[in-house]
C-alpha positions as CSV (number, residue, x, y, z in Angstrom):
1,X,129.0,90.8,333.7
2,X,125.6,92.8,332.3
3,X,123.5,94.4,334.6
4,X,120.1,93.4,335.5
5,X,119.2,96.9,333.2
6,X,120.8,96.1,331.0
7,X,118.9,92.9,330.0
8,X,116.1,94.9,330.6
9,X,116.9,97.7,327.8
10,X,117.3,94.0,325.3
11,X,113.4,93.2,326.1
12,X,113.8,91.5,329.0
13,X,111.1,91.3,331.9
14,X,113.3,91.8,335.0
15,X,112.0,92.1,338.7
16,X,114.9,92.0,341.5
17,X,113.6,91.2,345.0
18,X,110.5,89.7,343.7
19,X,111.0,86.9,346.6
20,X,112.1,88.6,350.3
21,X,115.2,86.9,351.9
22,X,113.2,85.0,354.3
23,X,111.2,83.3,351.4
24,X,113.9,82.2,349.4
25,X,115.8,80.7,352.2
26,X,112.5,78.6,353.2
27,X,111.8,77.7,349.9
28,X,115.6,76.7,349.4
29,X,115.1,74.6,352.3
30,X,111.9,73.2,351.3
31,X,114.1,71.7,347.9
32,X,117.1,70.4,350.5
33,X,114.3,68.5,352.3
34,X,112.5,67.3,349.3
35,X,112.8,63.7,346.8
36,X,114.7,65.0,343.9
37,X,114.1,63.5,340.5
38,X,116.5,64.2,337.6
39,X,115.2,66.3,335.0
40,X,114.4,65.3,331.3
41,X,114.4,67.2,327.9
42,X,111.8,67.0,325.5
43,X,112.7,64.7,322.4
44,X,110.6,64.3,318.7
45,X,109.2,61.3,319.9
46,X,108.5,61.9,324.1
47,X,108.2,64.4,326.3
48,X,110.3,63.4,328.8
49,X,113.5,61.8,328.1
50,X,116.8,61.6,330.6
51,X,119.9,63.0,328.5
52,X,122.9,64.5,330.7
53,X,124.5,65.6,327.8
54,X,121.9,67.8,327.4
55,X,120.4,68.5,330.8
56,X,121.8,67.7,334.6
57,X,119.7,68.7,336.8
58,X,117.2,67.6,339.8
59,X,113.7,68.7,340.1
60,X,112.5,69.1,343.8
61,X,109.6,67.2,344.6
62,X,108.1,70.2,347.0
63,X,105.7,70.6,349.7
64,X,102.3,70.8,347.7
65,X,101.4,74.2,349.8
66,X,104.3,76.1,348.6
67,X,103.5,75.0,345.3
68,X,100.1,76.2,344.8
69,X,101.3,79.4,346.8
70,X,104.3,79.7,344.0
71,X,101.7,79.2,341.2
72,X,99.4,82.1,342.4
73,X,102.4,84.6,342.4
74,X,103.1,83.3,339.2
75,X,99.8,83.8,338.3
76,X,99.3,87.2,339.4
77,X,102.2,88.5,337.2
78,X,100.3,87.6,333.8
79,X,98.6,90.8,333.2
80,X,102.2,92.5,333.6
81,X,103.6,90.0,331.6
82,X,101.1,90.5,328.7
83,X,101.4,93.9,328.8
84,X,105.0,93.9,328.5
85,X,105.4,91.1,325.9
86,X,102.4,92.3,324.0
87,X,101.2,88.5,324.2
88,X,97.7,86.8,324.9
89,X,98.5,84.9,327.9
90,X,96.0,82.0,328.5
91,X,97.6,79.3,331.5
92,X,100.6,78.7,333.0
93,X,103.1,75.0,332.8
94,X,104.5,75.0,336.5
95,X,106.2,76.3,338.8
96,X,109.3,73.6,339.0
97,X,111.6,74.0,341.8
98,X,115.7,72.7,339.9
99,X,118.8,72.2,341.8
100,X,121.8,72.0,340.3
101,X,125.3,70.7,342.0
102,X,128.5,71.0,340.9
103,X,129.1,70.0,337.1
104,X,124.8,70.4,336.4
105,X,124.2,72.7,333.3
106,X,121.5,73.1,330.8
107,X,123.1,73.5,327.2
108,X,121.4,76.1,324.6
109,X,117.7,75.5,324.2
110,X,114.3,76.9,323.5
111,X,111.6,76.6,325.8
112,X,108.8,76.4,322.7
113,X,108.9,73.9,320.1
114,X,107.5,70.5,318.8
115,X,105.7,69.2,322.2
116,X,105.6,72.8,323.5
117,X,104.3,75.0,320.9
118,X,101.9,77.4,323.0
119,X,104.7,78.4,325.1
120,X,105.1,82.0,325.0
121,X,106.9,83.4,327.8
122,X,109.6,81.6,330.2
123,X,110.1,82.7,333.9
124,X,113.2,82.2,336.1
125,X,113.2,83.2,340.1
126,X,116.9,83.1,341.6
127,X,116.5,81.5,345.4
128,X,120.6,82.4,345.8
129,X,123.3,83.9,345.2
130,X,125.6,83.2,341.8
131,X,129.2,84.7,342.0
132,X,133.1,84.0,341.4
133,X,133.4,83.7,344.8
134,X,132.3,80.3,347.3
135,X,129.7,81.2,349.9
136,X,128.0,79.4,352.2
137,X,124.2,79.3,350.5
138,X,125.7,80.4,346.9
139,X,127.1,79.0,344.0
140,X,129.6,79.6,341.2
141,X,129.3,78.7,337.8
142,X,125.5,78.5,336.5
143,X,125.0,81.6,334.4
144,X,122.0,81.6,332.9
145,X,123.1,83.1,329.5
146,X,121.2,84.0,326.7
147,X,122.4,83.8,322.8
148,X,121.4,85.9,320.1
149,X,119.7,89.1,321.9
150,X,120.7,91.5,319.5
151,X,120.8,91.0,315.8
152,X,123.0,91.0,313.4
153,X,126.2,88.7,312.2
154,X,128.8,90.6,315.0
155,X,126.3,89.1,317.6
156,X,125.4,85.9,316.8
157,X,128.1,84.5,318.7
158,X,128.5,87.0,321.7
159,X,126.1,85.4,324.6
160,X,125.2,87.5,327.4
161,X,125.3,85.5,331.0
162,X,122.9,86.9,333.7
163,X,124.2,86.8,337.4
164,X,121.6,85.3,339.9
165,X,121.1,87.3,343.3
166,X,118.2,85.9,345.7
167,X,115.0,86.3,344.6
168,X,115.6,87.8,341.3
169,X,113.1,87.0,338.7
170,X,113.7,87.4,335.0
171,X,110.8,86.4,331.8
172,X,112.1,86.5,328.4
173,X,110.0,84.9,325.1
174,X,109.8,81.1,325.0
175,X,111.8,81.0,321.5
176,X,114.9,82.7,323.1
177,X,118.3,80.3,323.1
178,X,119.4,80.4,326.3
179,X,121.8,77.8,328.4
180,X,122.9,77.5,331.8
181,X,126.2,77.3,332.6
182,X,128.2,74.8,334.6
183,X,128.0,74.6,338.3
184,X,131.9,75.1,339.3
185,X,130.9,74.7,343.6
186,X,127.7,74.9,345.6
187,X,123.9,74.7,344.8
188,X,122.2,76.7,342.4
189,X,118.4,76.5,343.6
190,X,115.9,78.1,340.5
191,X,112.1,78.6,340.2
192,X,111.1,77.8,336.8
193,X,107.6,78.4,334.9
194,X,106.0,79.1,331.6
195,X,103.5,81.5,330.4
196,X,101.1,79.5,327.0
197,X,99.2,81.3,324.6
């Protein structure tokens, strides 16, 4: 499996340990004791439709606190973020807290197109660990994999999948395909946000 560098010499924005253990295990317990929803897609005609061919996933209805404290550290990264992505960054869609159990995926998307246009830059925080092996607050399966990061015809079908570890966070551009893969055992507990311009 790529290292973390490597996606970082492909473009990527990449910052391990961004969360401490402590705060993803509290905010991995915030999603266990919070209402989960199932999570939509986008279609032509709505914003939020519910397709599990598509998308299987729950969205953790969290405490409001940890939210607005999520948003500010999300917030404070945009001037990194700008630099790095040489984008105008203007506001921020988010945070959303996902679980995914067994047999949960997210098939290859973008995270910009026709209801989400100003997107620029997506933002993923691990809150465990992904691996081959079963562990008591991991998960195996769930990838998060990314199609088509270097050009040419000998890439195009050669995705590169991306190991969570606790507290990792990783931005890429909005208008990158990207998937995640299927939960085989456990919980795969995410932060997700994105960056408009």
């Amino acid at each position: 499996m790529p290292s973390t560098q490597f996606f970082e010499q492909l473009g990527l924005f990449v910052r391990p340990a961004f969360l401490d253990a402590e705060q993803c295990a509290r905010m991995r317990a915030d999603c266990e004791r919070a209402a989960w929803t199932k999570g939509t897609v986008a279609r032509e005609h709505a914003i939020e439709c519910l397709d599990e061919s598509v998308r299987k996933v729950h969205c953790a209805d969290i405490a409001e606190d940890l939210w607005r404290e999520t948003r500010h550290r999300l917030s404070t990264l945009t001037p990194e973020l700008e630099r790095h992505f040489g984008e105008t960054l203007t506001g921020c869609h988010g945070p959303d807290f996902l679980v995914y159990e067994p047999g949960a995926f997210y098939t290859p998307h973008l995270d910009s197109g026709t209801h989400y246009r100003q997107r620029r830059v997506s933002l993923v925080i691990f809150l465990n660990h992904g691996g081959d092996d079963e562990c008591s607050d991991g998960y195996t399966g769930g990838e998060l994999t990314f199609h088509g990061l270097l050009g040419g015809e000998v890439w195009a079908k050669c995705p590169f999948p991306l190991r969570g570890e606790p507290g990792l966070l990783v931005a890429f551009r909005s208008n990158t395909i990207h998937e995640v893969r299927p939960i085989r055992s456990g919980r795969r507990f995410t932060i997700v946000g994105w960056y408009t311009g």
